[in-house]
VOGU-3710 file (C-alpha; in Angstrom, 3 decimals, decimal comma):
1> xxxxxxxxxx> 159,259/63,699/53,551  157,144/66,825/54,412  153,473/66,304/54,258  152,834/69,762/54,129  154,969/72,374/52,354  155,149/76,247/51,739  156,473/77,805/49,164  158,343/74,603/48,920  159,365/74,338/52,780  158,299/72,011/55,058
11> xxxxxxxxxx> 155,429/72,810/57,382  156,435/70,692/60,401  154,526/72,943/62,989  152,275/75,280/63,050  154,355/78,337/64,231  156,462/77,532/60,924  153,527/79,291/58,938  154,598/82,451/60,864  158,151/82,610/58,939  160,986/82,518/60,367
21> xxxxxxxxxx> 162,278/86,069/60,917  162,920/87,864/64,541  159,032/88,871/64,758  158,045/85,233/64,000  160,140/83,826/66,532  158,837/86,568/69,032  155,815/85,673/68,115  155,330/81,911/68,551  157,300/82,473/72,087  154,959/84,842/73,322
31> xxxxxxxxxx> 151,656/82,179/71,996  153,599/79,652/73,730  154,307/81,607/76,987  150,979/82,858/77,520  149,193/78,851/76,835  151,649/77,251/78,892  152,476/78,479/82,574  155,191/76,062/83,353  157,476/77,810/80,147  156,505/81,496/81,578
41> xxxxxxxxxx> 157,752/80,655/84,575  160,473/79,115/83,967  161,500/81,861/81,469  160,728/84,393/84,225  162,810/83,351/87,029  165,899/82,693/84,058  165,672/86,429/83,774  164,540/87,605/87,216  165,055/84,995/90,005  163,940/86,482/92,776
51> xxxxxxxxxx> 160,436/86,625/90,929  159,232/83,496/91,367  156,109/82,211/92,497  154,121/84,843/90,989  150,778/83,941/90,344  149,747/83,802/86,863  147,412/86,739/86,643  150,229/88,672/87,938  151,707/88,263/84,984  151,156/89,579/81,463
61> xxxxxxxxxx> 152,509/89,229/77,757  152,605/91,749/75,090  154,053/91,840/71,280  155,093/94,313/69,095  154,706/97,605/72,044  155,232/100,556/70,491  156,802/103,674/72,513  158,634/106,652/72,397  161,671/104,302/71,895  160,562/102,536/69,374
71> xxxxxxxxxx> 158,195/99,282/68,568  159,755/96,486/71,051  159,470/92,579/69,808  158,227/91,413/73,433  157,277/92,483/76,799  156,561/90,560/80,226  155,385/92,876/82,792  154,666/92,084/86,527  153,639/94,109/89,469  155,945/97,140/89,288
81> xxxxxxxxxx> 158,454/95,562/86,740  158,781/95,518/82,966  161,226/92,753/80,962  161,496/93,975/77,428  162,673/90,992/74,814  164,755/92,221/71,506  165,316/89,191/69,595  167,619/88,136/66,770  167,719/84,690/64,685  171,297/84,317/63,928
91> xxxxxxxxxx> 174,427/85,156/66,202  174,017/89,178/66,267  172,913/90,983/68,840  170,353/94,135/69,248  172,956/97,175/69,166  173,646/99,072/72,209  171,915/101,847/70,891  168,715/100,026/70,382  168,655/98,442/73,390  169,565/102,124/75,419
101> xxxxxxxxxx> 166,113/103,486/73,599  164,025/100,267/75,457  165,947/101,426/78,782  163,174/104,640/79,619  160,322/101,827/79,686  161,921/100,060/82,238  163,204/102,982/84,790  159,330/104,234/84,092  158,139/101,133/85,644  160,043/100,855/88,310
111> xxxxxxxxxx> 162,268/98,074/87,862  162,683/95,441/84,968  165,504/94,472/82,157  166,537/94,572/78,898  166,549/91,069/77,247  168,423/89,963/74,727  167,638/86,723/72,569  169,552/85,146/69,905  172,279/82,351/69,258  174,783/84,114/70,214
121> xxxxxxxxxx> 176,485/81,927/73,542  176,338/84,076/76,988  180,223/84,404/76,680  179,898/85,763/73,536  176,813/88,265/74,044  179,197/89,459/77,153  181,715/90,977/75,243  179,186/92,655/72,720  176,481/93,949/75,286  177,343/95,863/78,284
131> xxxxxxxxxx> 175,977/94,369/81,928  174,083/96,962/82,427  172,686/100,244/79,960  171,714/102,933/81,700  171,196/101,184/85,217  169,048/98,823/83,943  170,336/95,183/83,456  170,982/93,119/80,269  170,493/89,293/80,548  171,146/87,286/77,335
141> xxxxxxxxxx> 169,243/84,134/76,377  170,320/82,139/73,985  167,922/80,564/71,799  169,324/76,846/72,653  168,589/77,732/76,204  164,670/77,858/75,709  165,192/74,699/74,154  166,682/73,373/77,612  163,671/75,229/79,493  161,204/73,045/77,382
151> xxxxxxxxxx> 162,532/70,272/77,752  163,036/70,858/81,595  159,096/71,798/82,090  157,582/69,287/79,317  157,438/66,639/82,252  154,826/68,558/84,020  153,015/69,817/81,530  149,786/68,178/79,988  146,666/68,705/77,824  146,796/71,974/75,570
161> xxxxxxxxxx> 149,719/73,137/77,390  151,896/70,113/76,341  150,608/70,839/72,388  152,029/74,720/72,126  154,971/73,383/73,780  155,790/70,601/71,431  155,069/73,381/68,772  157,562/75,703/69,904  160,579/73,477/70,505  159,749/71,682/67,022
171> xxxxxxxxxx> 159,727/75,377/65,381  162,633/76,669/67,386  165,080/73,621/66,457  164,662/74,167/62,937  165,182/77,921/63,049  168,357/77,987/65,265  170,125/75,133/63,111  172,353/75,476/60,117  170,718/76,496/56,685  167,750/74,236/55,199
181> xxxxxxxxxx> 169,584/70,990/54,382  168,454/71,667/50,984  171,009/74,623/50,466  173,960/72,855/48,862  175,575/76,210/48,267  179,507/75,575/49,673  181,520/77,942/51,115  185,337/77,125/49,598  188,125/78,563/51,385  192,195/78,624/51,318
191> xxxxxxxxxx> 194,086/76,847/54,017  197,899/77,087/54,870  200,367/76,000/56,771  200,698/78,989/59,431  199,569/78,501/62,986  196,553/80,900/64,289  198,527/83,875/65,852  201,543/82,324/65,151  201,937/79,579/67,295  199,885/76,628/69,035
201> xxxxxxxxxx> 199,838/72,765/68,449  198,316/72,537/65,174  198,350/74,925/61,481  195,252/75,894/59,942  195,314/73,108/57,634  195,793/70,069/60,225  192,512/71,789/62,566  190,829/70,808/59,145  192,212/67,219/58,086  193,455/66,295/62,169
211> xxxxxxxxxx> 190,659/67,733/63,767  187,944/68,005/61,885  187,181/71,458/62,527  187,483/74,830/60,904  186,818/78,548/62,505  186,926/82,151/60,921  186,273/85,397/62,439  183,051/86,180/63,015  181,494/90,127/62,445  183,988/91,400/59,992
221> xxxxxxxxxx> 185,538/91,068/56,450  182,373/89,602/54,660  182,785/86,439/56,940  179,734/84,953/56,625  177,489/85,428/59,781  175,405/82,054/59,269  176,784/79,215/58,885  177,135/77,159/55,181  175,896/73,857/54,735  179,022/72,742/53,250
231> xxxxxxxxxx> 183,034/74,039/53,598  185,241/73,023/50,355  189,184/73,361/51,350  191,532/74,145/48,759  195,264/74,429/48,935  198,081/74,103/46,323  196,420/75,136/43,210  193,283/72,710/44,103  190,311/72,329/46,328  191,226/68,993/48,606
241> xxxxxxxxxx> 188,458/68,460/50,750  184,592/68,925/50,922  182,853/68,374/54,133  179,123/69,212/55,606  179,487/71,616/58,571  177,526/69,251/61,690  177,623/71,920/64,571  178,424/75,647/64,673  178,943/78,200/67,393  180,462/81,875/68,257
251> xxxxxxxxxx> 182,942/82,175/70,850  184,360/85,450/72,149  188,002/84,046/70,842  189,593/81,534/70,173  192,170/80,781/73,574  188,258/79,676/74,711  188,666/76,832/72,797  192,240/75,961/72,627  194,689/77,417/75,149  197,475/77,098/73,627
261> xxxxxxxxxx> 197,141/79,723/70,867  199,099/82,914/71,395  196,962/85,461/72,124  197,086/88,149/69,507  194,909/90,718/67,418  193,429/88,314/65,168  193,007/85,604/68,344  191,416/86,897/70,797  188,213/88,538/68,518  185,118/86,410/68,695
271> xxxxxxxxxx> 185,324/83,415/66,133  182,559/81,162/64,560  183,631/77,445/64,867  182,608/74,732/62,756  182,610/71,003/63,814  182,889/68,893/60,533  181,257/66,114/58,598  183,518/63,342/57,341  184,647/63,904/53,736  182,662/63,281/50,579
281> xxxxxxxxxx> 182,643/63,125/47,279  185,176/63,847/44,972  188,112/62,328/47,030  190,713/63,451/43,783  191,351/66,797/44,124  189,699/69,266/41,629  192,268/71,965/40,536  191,408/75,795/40,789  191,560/76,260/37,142  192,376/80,098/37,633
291> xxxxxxxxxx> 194,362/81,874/39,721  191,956/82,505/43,622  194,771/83,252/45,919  193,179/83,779/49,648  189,778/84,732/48,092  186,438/83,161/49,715  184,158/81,012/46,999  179,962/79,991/47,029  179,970/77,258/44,553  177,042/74,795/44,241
301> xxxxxxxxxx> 178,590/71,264/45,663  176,766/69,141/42,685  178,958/71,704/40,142  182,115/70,755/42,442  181,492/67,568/42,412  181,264/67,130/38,926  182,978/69,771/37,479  186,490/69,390/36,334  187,566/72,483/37,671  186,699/75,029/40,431
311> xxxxxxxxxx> 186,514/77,612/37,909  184,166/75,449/35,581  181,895/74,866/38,963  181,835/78,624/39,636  180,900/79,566/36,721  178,000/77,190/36,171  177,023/77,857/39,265  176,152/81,158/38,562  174,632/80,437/35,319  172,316/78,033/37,111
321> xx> 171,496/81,201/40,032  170,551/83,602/36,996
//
């Protein structure tokens, strides 16, 4: 149990009073960066190698710059050089427009890049962000990568320093996970018995009861671009299977994963990939109770689990969201 709550979320560290939206996250890096020297570091030579062993007064940290291009989330400038930070929270990425107006800053300096930050993989953020805009570089850093970089420089790192850092990988792992474990809204989706782009080992419906795993395309269609809580399966006239999503992640497509899928249209555009939960309750099936066809459900999983029908569950489940 929290000890400390707002506005009925737990308070677990200190950067969680922030929020949790792209300027928060910004924000409690750049704290952490400038109070502990092992992180900038180690953050600097991820997205300029050949930089390190600057000193520490070389170096210095700015939020929130505003310019002719626009108000950037975070800067780390060095002798001659300028890396400017755009962040996201989810899987998207800064557009390539955004990141072009950022570009001038850098060729004014001298030298520098544009970096990109969310959970987006580095496959994935390569085939949404060019190498290179303008003739300045892009490098992408995923979120679960600063993770790593604490944990790599925590070992060395004592006092005060140790504190922020505990702070900011505490605050980052419950920002880059799945929705608050309190959301029980469920995603409920049709299976079949078709193969992704017509061929491969296994159909859509065996990835989900063989495998334990369930994927969707990722950007487009009103596909969700975070990831639920909970899946619900349904499939001849009734939803089968309910199961809490454990691990999620974006890959550029899905021959990435498995091989052995034809590559086609629908294949080979980036995917979001969902490891899954064993089942849970109701193990009977609970019938659709109106005609759904392919069409993707929220439904509350205590009104599925209870209700006698998916329509009944629907239904109070808006009632119950006003």
């Amino acid at each position: 149990m929290d000890s400390l709550t707002r506005h009925g979320t737990g308070v677990r560290a200190v950067f969680d009073l922030l929020g949790r939206d792209e300027n928060d996250l910004t924000a409690a890096l750049g704290f952490t960066l400038a109070n502990c020297s092992g992180l900038l570091e180690s953050i600097v030579r991820r997205v300029a190698p050949r930089l390190s062993g600057l000193d520490r007064d070389q170096i210095s940290i700015d939020l929130e710059v505003r310019g002719a291009g626009g108000r950037t989330d975070l800067e780390i400038s060095v002798p001659g050089e300028v890396f400017v930070f755009e962040a996201k929270r989810g899987w998207l990425l800064p557009s390539v427009a955004q990141l072009a107006s950022y570009a001038p800053r850098i060729q004014m300096r001298g030298g520098g890049a544009l970096v990109t930050l969310s959970q987006a993989s580095e496959s994935l953020a390569r085939t949404q962000v060019p190498a290179e805009i303008d003739g300045v570089p892009v490098v992408h850093v995923p979120w679960r990568q600063v993770l790593a970089h604490i944990s790599a420089v925590r070992g060395s790192c004592r006092g005060r320093e140790r504190m922020w850092l505990d702070q900011l990988d505490i605050y980052l792992a419950g920002v880059i996970k799945v929705r608050n474990v309190a959301d029980s809204w469920t995603y409920c989706v049709a299976l079949n018995d078709q193969r992704p782009g017509g061929g491969g080992a296994l159909t859509f419906r065996e990835f989900v009861t063989d495998r334990l795993c369930y994927f969707h395309p990722y950007g487009i269609s009103g596909w969700p671009t975070e990831p639920p809580n909970f899946i619900a399966f349904r499939w001849g006239g009734a939803v089968r299977r309910i199961h809490r999503v454990i691990a999620a992640e974006v890959v550029p497509n899905l021959l990435e994963r498995w091989p052995d899928i034809p590559p086609t249209e629908d294949t080979v555009r980036p995917h979001a990939i969902y490891e899954l939960g064993p089942r849970i309750p109701p193990f009977e099936q609970v019938p659709n109770g109106a005609q759904y066809r392919a069409s993707r459900l929220w439904v509350l999983l205590d009104q599925l689990q209870t209700a006698p029908t998916l329509a009944q569950a629907l239904s109070q489940s808006k009632a119950l969201n006003g």
